[in-house]
Backbone and ligand atoms as CSV (ligand in chain L), in Angstrom:
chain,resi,resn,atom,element,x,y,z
A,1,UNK,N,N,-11.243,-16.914,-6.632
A,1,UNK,CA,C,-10.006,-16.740,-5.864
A,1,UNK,C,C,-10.083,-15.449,-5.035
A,2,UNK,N,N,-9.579,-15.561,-3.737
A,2,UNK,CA,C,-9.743,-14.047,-3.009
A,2,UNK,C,C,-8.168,-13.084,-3.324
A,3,UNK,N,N,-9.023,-11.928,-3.729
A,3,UNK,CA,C,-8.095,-11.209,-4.094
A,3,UNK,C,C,-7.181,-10.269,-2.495
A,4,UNK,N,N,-6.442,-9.711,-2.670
A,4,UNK,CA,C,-5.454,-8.639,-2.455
A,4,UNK,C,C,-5.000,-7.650,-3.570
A,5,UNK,N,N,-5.255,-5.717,-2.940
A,5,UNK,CA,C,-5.180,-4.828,-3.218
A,5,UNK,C,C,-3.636,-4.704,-2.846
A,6,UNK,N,N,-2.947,-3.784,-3.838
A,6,UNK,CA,C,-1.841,-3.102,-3.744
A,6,UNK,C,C,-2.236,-1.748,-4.268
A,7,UNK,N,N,-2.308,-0.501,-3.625
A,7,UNK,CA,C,-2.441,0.823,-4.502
A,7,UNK,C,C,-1.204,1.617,-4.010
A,8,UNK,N,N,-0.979,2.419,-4.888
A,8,UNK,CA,C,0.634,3.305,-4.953
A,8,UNK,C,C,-0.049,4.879,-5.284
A,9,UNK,N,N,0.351,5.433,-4.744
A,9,UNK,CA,C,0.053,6.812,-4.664
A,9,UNK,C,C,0.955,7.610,-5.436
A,10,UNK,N,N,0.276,8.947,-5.466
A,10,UNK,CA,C,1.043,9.820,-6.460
A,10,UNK,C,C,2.678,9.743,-6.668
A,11,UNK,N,N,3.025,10.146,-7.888
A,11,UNK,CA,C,4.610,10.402,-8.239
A,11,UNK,C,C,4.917,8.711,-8.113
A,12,UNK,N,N,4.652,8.039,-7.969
A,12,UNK,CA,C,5.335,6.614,-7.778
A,12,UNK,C,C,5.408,5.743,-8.862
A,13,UNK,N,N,5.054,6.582,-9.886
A,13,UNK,CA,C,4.931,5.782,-11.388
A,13,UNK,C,C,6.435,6.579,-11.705
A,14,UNK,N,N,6.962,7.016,-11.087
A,14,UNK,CA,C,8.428,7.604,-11.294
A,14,UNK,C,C,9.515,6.844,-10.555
A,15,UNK,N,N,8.964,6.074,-10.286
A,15,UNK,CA,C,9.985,5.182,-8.833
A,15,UNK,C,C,10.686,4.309,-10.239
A,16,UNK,N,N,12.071,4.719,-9.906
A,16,UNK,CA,C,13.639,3.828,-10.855
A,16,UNK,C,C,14.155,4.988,-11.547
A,17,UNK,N,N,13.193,6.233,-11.948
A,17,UNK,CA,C,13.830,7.079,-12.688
A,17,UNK,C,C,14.898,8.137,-12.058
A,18,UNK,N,N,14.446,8.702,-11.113
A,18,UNK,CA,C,14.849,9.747,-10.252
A,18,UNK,C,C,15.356,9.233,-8.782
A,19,UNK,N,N,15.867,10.096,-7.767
A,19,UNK,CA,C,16.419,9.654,-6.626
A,19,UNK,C,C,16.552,8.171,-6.284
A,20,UNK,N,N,17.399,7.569,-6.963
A,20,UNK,CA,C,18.084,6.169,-6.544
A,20,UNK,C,C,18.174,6.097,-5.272
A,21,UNK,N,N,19.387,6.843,-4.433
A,21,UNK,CA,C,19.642,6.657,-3.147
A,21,UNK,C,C,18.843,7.091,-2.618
A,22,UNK,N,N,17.303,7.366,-2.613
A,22,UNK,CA,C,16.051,7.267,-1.368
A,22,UNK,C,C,15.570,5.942,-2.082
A,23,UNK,N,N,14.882,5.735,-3.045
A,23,UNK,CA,C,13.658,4.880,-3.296
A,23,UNK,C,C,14.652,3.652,-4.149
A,24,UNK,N,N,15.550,3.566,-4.431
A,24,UNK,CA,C,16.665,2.450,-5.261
A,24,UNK,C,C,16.407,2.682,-6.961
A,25,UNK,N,N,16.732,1.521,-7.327
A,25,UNK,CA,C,16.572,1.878,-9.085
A,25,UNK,C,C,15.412,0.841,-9.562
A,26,UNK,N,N,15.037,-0.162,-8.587
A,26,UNK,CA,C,13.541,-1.043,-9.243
A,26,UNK,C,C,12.569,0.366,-9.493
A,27,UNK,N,N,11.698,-0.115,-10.649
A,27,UNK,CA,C,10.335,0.290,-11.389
A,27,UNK,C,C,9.228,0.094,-10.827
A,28,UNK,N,N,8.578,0.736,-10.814
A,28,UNK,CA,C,6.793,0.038,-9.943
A,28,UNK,C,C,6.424,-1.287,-10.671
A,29,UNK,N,N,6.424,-1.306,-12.680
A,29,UNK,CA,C,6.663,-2.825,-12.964
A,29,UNK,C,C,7.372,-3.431,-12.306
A,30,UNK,N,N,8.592,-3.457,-11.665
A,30,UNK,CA,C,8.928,-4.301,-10.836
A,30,UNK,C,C,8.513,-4.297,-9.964
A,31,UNK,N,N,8.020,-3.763,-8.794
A,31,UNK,CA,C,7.135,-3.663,-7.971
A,31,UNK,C,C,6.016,-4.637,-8.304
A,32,UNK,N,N,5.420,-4.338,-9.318
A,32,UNK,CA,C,3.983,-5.173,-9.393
A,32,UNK,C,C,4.741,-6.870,-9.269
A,33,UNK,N,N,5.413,-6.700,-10.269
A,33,UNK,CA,C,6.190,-8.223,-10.719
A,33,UNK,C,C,6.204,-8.873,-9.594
A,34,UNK,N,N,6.793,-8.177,-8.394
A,34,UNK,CA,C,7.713,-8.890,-7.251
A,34,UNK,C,C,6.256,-9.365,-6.526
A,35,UNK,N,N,5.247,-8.186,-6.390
A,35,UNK,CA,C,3.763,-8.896,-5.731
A,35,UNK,C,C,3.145,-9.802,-6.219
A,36,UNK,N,N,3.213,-10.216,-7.604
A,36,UNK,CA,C,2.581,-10.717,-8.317
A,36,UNK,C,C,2.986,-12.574,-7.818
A,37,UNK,N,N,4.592,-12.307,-8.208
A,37,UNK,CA,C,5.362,-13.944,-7.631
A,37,UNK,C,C,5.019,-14.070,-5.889
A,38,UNK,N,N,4.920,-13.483,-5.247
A,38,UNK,CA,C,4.252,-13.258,-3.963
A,38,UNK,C,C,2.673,-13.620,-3.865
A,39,UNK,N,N,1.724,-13.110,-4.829
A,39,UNK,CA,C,0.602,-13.602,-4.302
A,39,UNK,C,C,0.299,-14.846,-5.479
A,40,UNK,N,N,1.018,-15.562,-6.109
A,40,UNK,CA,C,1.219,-16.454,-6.657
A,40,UNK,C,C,1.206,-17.764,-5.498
A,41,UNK,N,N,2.493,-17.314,-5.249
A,41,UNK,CA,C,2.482,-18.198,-3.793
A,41,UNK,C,C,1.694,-18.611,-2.482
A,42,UNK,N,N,1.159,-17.675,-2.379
A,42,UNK,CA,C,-0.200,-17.403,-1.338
A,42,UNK,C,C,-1.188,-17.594,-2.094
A,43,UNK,N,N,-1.570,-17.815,-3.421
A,43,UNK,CA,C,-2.749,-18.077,-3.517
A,43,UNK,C,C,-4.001,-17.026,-3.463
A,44,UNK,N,N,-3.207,-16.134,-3.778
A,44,UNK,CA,C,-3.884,-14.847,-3.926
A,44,UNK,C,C,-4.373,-13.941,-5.574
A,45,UNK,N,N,-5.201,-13.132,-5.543
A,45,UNK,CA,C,-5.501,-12.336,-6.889
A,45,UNK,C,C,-4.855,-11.479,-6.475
A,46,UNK,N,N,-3.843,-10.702,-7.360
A,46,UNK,CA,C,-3.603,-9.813,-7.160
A,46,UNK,C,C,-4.191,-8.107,-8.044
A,47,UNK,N,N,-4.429,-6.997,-7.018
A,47,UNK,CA,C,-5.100,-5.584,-8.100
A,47,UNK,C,C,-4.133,-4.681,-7.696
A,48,UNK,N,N,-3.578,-4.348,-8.812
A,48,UNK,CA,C,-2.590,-3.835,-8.338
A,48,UNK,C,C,-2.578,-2.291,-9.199
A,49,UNK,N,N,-2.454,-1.118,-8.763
A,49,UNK,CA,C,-2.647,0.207,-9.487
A,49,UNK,C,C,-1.895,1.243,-8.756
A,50,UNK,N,N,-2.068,1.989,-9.563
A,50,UNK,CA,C,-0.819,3.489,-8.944
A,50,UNK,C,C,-2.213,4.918,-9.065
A,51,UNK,N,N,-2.211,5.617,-8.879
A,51,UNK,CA,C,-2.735,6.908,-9.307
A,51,UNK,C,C,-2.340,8.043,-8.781
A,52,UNK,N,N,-2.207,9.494,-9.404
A,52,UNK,CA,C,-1.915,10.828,-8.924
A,52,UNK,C,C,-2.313,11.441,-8.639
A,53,UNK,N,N,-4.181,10.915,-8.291
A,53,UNK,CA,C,-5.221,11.386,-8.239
A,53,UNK,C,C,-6.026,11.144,-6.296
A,54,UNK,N,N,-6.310,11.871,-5.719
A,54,UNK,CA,C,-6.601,11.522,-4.286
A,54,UNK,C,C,-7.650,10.849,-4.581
A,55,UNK,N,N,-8.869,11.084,-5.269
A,55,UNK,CA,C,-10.387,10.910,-5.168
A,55,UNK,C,C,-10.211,9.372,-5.752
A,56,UNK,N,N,-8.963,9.370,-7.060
A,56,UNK,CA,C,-9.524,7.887,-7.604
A,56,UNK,C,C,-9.058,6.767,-6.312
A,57,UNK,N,N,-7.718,7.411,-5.158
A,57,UNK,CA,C,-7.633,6.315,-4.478
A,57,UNK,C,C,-8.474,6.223,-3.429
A,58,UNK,N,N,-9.589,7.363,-3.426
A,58,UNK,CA,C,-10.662,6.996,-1.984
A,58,UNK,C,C,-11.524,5.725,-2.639
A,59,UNK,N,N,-11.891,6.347,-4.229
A,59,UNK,CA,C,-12.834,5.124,-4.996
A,59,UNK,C,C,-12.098,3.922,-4.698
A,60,UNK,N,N,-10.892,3.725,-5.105
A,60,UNK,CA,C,-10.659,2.089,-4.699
A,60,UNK,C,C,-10.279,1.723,-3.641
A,61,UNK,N,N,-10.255,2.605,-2.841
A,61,UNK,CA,C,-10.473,2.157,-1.310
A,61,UNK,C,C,-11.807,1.715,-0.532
A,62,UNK,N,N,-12.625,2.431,-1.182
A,62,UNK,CA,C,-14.329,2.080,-1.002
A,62,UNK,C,C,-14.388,0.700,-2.013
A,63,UNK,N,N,-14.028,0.955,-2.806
A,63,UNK,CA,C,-14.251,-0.213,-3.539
A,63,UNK,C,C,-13.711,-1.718,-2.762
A,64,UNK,N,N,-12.577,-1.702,-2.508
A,64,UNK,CA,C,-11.632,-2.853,-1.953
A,64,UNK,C,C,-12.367,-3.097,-0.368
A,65,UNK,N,N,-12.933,-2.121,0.255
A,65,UNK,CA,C,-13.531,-2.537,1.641
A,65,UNK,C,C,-14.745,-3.016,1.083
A,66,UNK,N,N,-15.764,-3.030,0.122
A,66,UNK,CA,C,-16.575,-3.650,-0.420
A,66,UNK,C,C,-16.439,-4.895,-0.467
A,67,UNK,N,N,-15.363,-4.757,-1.160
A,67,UNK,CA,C,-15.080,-6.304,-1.596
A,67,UNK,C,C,-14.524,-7.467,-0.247
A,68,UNK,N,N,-13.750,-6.820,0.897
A,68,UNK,CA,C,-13.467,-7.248,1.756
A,68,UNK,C,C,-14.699,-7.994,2.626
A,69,UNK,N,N,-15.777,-6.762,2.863
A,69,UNK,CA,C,-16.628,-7.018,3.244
A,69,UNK,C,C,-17.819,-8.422,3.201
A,70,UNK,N,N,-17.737,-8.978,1.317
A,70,UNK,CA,C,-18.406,-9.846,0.983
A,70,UNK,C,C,-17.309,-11.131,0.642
A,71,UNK,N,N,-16.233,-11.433,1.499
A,71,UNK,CA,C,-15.537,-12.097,1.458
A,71,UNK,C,C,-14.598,-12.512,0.317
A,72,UNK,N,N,-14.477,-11.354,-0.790
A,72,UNK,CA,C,-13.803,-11.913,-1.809
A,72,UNK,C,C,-12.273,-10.943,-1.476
A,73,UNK,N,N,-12.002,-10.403,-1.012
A,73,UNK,CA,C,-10.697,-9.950,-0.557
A,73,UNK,C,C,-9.902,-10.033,0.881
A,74,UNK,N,N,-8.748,-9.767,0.987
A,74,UNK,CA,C,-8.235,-9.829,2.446
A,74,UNK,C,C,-8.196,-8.327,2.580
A,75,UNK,N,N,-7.802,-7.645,1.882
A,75,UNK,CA,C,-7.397,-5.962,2.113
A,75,UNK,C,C,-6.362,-5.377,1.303
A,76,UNK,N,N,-5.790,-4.392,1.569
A,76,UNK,CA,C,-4.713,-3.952,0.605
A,76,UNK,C,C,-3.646,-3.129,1.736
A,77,UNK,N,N,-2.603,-3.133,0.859
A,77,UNK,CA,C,-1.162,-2.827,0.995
A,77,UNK,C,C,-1.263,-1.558,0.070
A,78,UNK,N,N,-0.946,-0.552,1.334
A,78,UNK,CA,C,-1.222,0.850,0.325
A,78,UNK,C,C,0.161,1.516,0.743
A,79,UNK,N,N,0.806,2.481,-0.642
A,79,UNK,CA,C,1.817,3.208,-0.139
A,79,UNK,C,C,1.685,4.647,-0.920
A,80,UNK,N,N,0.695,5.574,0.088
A,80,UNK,CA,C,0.050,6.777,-0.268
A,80,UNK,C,C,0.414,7.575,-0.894
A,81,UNK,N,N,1.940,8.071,-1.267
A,81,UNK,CA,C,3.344,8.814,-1.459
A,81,UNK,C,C,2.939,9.875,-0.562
A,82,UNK,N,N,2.667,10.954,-1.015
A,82,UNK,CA,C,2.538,12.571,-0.204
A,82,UNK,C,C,1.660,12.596,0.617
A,83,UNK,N,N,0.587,11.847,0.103
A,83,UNK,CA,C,-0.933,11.778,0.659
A,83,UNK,C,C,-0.828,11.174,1.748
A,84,UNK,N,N,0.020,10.430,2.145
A,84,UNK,CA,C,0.359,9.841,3.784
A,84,UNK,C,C,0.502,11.123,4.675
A,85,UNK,N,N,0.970,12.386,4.305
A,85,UNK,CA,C,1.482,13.553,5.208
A,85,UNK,C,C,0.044,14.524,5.272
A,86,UNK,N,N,-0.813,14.615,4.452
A,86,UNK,CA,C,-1.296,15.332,3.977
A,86,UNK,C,C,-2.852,14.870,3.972
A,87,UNK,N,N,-3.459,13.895,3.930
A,87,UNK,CA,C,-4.998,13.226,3.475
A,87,UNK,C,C,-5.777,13.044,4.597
A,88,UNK,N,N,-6.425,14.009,5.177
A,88,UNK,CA,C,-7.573,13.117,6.045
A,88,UNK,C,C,-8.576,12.509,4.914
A,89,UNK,N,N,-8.831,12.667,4.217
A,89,UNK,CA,C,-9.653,12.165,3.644
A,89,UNK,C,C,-9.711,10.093,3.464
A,90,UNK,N,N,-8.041,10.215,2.935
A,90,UNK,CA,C,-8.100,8.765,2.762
A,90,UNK,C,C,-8.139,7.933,4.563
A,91,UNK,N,N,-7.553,9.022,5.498
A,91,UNK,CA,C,-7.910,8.519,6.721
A,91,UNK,C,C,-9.356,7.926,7.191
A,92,UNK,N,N,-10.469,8.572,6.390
A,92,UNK,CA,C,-11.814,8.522,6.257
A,92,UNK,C,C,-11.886,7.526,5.534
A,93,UNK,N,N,-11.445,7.809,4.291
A,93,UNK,CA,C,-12.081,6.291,3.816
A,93,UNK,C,C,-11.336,4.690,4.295
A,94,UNK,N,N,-10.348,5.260,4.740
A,94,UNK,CA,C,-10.278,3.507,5.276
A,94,UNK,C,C,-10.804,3.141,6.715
A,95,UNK,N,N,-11.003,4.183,6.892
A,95,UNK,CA,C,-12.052,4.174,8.254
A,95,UNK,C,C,-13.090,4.108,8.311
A,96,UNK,N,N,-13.613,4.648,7.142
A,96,UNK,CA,C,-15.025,4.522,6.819
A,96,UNK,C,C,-15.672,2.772,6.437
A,97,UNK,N,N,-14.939,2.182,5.691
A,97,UNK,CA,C,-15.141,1.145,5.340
A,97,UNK,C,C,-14.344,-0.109,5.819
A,98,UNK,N,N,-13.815,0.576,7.427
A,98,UNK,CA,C,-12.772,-0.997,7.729
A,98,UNK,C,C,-12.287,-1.461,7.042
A,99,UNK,N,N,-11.129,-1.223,5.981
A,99,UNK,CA,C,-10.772,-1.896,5.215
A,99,UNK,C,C,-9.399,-2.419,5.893
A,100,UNK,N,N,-8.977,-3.380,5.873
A,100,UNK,CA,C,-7.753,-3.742,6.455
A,100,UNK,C,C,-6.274,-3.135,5.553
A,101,UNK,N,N,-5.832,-2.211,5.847
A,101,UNK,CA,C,-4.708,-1.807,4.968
A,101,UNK,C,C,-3.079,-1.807,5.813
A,102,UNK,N,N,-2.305,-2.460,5.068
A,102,UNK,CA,C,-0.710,-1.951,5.662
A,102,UNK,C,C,-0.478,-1.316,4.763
A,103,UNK,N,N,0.639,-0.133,5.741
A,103,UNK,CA,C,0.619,1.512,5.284
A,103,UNK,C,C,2.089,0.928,4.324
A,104,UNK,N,N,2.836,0.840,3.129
A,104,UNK,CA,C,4.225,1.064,2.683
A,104,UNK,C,C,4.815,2.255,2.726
A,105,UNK,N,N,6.141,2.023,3.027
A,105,UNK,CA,C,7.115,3.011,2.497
A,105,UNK,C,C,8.243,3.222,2.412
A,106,UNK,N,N,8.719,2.851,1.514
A,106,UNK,CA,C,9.799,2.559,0.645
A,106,UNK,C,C,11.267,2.927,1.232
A,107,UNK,N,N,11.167,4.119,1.809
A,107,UNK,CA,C,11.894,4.621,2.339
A,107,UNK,C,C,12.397,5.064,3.817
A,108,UNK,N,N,12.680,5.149,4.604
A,108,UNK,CA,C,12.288,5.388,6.101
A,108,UNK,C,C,11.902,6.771,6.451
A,109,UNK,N,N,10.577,7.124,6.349
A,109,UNK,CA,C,10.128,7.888,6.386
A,109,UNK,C,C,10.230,9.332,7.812
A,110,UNK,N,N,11.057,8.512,8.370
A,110,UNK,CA,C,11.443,8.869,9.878
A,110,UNK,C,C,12.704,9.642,10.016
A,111,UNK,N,N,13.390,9.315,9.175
A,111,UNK,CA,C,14.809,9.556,8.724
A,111,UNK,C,C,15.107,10.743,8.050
A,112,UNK,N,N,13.993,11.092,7.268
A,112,UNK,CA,C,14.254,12.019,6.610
A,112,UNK,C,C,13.243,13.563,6.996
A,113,UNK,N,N,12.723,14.363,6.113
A,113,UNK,CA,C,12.016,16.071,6.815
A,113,UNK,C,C,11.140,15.815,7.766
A,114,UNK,N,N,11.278,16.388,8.454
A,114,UNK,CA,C,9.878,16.805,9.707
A,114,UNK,C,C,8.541,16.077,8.892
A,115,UNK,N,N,8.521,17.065,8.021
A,115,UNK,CA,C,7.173,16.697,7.502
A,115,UNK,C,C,6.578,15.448,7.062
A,116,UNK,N,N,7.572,14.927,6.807
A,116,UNK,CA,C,7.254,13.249,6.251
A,116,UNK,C,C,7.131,12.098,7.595
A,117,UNK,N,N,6.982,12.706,9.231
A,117,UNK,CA,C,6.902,11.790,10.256
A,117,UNK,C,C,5.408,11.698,10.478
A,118,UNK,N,N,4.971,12.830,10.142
A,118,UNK,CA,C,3.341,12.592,10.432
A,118,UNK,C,C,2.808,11.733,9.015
A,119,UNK,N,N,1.825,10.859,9.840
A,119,UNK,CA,C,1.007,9.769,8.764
A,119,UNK,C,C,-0.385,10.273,9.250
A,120,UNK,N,N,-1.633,10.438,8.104
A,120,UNK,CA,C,-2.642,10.389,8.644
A,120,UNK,C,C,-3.086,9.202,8.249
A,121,UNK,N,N,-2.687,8.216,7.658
A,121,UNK,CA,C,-2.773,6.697,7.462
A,121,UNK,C,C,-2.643,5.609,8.576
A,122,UNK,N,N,-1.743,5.935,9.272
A,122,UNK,CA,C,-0.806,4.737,10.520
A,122,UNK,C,C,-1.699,4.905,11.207
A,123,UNK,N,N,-2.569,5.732,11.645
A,123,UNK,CA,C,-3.930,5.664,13.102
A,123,UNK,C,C,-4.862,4.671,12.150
A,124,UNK,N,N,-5.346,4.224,11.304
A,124,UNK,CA,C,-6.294,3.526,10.572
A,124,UNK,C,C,-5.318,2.128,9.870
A,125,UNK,N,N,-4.186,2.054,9.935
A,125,UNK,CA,C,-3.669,0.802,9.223
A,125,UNK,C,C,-3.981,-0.075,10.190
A,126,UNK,N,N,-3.444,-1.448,9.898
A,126,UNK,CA,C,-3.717,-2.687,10.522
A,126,UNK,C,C,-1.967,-2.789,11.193
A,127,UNK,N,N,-0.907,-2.265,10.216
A,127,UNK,CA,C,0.210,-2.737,10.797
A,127,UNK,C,C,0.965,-1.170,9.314
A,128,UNK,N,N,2.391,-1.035,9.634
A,128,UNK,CA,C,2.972,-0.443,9.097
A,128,UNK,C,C,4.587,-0.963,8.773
A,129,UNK,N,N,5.082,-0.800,7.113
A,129,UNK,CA,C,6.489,-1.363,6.973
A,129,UNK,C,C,6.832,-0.089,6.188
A,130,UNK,N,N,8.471,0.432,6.780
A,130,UNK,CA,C,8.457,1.682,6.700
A,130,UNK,C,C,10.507,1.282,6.255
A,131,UNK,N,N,11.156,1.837,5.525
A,131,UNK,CA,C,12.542,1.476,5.273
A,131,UNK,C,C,13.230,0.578,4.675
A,132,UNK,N,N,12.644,-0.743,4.424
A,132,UNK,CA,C,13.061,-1.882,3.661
A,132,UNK,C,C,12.899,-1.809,2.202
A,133,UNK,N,N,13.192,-0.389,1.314
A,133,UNK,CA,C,13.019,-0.128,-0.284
A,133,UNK,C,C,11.917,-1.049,-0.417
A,134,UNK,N,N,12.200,-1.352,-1.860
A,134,UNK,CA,C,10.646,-1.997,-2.027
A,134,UNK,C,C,10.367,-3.604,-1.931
A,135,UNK,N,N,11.068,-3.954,-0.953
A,135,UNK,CA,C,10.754,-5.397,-0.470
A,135,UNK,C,C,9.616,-5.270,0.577
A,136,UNK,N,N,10.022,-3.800,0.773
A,136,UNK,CA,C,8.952,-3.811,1.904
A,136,UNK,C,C,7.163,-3.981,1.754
A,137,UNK,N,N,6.899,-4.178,0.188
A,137,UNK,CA,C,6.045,-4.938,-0.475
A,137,UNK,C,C,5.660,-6.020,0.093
A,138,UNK,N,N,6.786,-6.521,-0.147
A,138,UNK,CA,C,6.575,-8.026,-0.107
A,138,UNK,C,C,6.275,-8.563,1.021
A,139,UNK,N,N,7.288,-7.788,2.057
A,139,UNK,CA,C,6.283,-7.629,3.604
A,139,UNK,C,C,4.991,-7.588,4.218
A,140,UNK,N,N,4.804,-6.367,3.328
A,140,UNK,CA,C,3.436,-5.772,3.848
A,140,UNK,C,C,3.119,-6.879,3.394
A,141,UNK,N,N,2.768,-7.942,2.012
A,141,UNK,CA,C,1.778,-8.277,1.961
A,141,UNK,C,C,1.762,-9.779,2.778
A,142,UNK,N,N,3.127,-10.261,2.922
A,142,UNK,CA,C,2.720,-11.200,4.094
A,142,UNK,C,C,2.097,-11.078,5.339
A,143,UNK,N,N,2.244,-9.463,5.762
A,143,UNK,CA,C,2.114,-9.104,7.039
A,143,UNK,C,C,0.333,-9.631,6.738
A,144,UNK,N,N,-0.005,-8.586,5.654
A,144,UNK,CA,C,-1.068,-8.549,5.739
A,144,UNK,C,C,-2.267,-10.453,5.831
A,145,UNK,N,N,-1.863,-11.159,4.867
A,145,UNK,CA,C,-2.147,-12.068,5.066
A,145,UNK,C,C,-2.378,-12.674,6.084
A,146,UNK,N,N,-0.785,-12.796,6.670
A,146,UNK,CA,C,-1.000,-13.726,8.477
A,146,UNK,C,C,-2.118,-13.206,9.445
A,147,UNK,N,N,-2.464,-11.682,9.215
A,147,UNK,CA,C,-2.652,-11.215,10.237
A,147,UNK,C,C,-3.948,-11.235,9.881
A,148,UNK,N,N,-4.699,-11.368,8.349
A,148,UNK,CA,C,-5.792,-11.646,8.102
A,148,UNK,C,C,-6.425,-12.684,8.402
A,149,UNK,N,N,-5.219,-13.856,7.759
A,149,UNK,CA,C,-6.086,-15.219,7.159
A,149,UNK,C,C,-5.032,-16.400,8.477
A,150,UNK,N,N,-3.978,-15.738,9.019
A,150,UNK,CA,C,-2.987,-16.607,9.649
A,150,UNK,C,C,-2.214,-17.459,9.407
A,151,UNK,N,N,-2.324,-17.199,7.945
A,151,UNK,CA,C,-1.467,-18.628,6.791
A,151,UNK,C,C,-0.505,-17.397,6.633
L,1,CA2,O1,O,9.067,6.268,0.961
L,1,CA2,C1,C,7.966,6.219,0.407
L,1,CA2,O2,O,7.512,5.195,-0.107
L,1,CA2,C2,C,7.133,7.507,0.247
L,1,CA2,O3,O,5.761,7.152,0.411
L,1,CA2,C3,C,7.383,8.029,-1.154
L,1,CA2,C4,C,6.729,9.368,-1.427
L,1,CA2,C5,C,7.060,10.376,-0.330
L,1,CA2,O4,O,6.351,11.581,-0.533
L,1,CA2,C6,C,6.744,9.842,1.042
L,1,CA2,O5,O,7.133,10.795,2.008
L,1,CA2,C7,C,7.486,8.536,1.302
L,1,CA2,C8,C,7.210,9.942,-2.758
L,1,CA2,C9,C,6.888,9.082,-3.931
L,1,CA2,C10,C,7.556,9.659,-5.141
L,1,CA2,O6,O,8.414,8.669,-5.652
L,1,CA2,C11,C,9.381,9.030,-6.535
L,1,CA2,C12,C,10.242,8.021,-6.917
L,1,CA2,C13,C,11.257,8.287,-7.786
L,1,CA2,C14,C,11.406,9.565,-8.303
L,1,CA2,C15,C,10.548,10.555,-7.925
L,1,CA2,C16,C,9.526,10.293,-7.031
C-alpha cells in the first residue's frame, strides 16, 4: 500500500492542553485519529509522528523522500511548530530530497507576531494550509493527494 507522512513538530504533543483559543481543545491523538479515517478513505498508509527534536525531523524527512522516490509514498503533510520561523536546515532537507510536503498550521499564522509570518518551509512546500485549526490536516492531506496522484 503507498504510504503518506504526517510529521508534527516541536511542543505539539501539547496541542488540547494549553492555549485553546489559538490551537482549540482536540489532542494530536486526535489529530492522528482524524488522518487516519482520512487515509482510510484514500487508500492510503498512514506514518504519522511528532518530535521536539530538529535532526530527528530532517531524518524522516530524508527518509520519506526516499521512500517517495521508489514509489512507495506520495509525500508528507508537515506542521514544523517553531521550526517553520527558524530552520534552514529542514528547508534543506526537503529540498534536498524533493520531497513533496504541505506546510500545516493550525492556526493563522499571519494573524498573529511578526515573527511567526516568515516560513523557511513555504519556498520548498508543494502547497500551504494555514488557519483552519486542525482540520486543516485533513486538507493538507487531500491537497496533497490530488495534487500528487489527482484522485
Ligand atoms: O499554528 C501552528 O500550527 C503552529 O505551527 C504551532 C506552533 C507555533 O510555533 C507556530 O508559529 C504555528 C506551536 C506549537 C505548539 O503547540 C502548542 C499547543 C498547545 C499548547 C502549547 C503549545
Amino acid at each position: 500500500m503507498t504510504s503518506v507522512y504526517v510529521f508534527n513538530g516541536p511542543n505539539l504533543n501539547l496541542l488540547g492542553t494549553r492555549e485553546p483559543e489559538v490551537y482549540g481543545t482536540l489532542t494530536l491523538a486526535d489529530v492522528e485519529t482524524m488522518c487516519r479515517m482520512e487515509c482510510e478513505e484514500a487508500g492510503l498508509e498512514l506514518v504519522f509522528g511528532q518530535s521536539n527534536h530538529e535532526g530527528q525531523l530532517i531524518d524522516w524527512i530524508q527518509e520519506a523522500g526516499a521512500e517517495v522516490q521508489a514509489g512507495r509514498a506520495i509525500g508528507a503533510v508537515f506542521n514544523p511548530g517553531a521550526f517553520t520561523h527558524t530552520s534552514v536546515a529542514l528547508h534543506d532537507a526537503i529540498e534536498g530530497v524533493q520531497l513533496p510536503v504541505v506546510e500545516v498550521h493550525i492556526s493563522n499564522v499571519h494573524r498573529r507576531e511578526p515573527f511567526r509570518h516568515r516560513s523557511y518551509v513555504s519556498p520548498v512546500a508543494r502547497g500551504i494550509v494555514v488557519g483552519f485549526g486542525v482540520y486543516g490536516y485533513v486538507l493538507a492531506l487531500r491537497g496533497l493527494r490530488h495534487a500528487i496522484t489527482g484522485g
